[in-house]
C-alpha positions as a printed Julia matrix, in Angstrom:
167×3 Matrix{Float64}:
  6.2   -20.81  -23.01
  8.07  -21.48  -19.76
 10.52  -23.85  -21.68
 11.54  -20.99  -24.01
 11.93  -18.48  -21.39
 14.03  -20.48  -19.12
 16.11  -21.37  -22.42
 16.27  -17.53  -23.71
 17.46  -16.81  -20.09
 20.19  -19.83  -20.11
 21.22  -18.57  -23.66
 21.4   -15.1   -22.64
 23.46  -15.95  -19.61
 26.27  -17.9   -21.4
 26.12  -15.59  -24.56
 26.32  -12.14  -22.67
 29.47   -9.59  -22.71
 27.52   -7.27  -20.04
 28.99   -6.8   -16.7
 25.74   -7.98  -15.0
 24.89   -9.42  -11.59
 22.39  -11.78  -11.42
 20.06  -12.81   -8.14
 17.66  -15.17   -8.55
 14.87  -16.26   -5.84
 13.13  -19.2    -5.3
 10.5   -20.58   -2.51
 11.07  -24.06   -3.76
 14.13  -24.68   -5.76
 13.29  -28.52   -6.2
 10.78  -26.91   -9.24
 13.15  -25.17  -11.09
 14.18  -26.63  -14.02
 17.92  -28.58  -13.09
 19.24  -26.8   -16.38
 19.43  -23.52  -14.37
 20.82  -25.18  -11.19
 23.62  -27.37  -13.46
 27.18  -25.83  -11.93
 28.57  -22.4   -13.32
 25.06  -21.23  -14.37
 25.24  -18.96  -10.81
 28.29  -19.26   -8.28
 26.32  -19.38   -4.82
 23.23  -20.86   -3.4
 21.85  -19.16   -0.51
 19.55  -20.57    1.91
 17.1   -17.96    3.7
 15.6   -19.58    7.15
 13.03  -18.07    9.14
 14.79  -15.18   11.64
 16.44  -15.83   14.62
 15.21  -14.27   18.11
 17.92  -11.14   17.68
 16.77  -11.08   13.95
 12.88  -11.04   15.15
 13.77   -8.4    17.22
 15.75   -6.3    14.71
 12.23   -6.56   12.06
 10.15   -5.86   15.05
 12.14   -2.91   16.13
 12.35   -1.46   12.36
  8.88   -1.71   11.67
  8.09   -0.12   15.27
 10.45    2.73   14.33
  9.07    2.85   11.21
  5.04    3.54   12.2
  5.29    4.45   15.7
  6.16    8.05   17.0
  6.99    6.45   20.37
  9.31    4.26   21.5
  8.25    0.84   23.01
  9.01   -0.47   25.84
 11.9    -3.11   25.61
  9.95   -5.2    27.87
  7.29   -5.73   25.69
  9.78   -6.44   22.57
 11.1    -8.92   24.64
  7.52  -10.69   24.7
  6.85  -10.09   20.84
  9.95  -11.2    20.07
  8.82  -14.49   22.46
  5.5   -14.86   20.86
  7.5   -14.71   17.08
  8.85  -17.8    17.12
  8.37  -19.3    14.12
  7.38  -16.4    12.23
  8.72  -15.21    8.68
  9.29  -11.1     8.28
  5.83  -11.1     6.74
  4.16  -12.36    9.88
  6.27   -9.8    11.93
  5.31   -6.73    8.89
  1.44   -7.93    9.48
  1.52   -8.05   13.29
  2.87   -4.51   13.59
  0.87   -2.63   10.45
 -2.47   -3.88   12.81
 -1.0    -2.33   15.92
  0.19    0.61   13.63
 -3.24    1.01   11.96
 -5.09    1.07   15.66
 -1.77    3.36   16.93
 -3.37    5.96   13.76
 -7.02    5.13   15.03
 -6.86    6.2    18.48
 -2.98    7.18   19.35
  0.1     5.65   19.99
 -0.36    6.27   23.68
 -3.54    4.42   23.69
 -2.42    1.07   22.3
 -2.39   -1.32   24.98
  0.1    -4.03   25.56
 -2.66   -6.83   25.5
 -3.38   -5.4    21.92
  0.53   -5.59   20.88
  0.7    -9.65   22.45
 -3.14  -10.18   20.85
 -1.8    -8.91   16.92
  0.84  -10.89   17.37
 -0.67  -14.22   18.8
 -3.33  -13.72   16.21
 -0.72  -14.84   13.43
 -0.37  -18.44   12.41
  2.78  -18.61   10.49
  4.05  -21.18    7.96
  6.0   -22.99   10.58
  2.29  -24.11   12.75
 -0.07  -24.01    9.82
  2.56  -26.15    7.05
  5.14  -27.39    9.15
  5.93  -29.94    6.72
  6.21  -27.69    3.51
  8.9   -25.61    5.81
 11.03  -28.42    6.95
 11.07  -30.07    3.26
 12.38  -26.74    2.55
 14.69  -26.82    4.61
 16.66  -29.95    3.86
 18.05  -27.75    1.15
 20.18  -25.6     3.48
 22.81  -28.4     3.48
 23.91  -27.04   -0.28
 23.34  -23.87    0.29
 25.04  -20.86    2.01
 23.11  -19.5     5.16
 21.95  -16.09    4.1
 22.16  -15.31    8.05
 25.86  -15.05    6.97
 26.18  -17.62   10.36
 28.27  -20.46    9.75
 26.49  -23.77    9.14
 27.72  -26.19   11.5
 28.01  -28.69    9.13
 29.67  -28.73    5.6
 28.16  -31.67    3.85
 28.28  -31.04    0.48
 30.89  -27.96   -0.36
 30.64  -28.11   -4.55
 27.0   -28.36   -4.08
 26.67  -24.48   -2.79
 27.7   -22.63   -6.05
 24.25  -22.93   -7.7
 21.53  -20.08   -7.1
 20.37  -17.63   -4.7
 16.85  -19.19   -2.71
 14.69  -16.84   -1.52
């Protein structure tokens, strides 16, 4: 079944007259089938890394925004931001929907700051619990573009980036 799919898909993207863009995602892209990764099947690869400490701080601050009806202190954003190393936007979304559910349960006032550093130490992301899995993953960023839109410092392999997007 996969096989036909991934065939319909190839045929479809060589045969079609549609003005159509195409993004594709992909946790691993070592187990996608190298058909779809041969060159001119998709002109970029992008490589998405976990955030950096001003990107932390922009997910934090959005989801904060986003539950809270008062502002946090930047203090304290500081420390989450701190205590998010290493986290993906999902840890960060799960950290702050805890402190956002107990914000609805007794009031945003109410919400310590021990409770704020306590959902967010509670989190084990990828990076302590798989560290591995994340770093084979990320030996693929030499043929890729950084999604960051930050320049790479190294250019390895410059042909090798017009593939897919990773996700």
């Amino acid at each position: 079944m996969t096989t036909r799919l991934v065939g319909q898909f190839l045929y479809w993207l060589q045969e079609s007259r549609a003005r159509v863009f195409v993004v594709a995602t992909a946790n691993d892209v070592r187990s996608l089938p190298q058909e779809l990764l041969r060159s001119g099947r998709f002109d970029d690869m992008f490589f998405v890394d976990l955030p950096e400490p001003d990107e932390r701080r922009e997910i934090i601050s959005i989801y904060l925004r986003k539950y809270l009806r008062t502002p946090v202190e930047p203090d304290l954003v500081d420390e989450l931001v701190r205590i998010s190393d290493g986290f993906a936007g999902s840890d960060i979304q799960s950290a702050v929907t805890e402190i956002c559910h107990e914000a609805i349960r007794i009031g945003d006032h109410n919400v310590s700051e021990d409770y704020y550093l306590s959902c967010f130490r509670n989190v084990i992301p990828l990076l302590r619990s798989a560290p591995e899995k994340v770093e084979e993953i990320r030996q693929l960023r030499d043929r890729a573009i950084p999604a960051s839109g930050r320049n790479r410092a190294t250019v390895d392999h410059p042909a090798a980036a017009r593939r897919v997007v990773l996700g």
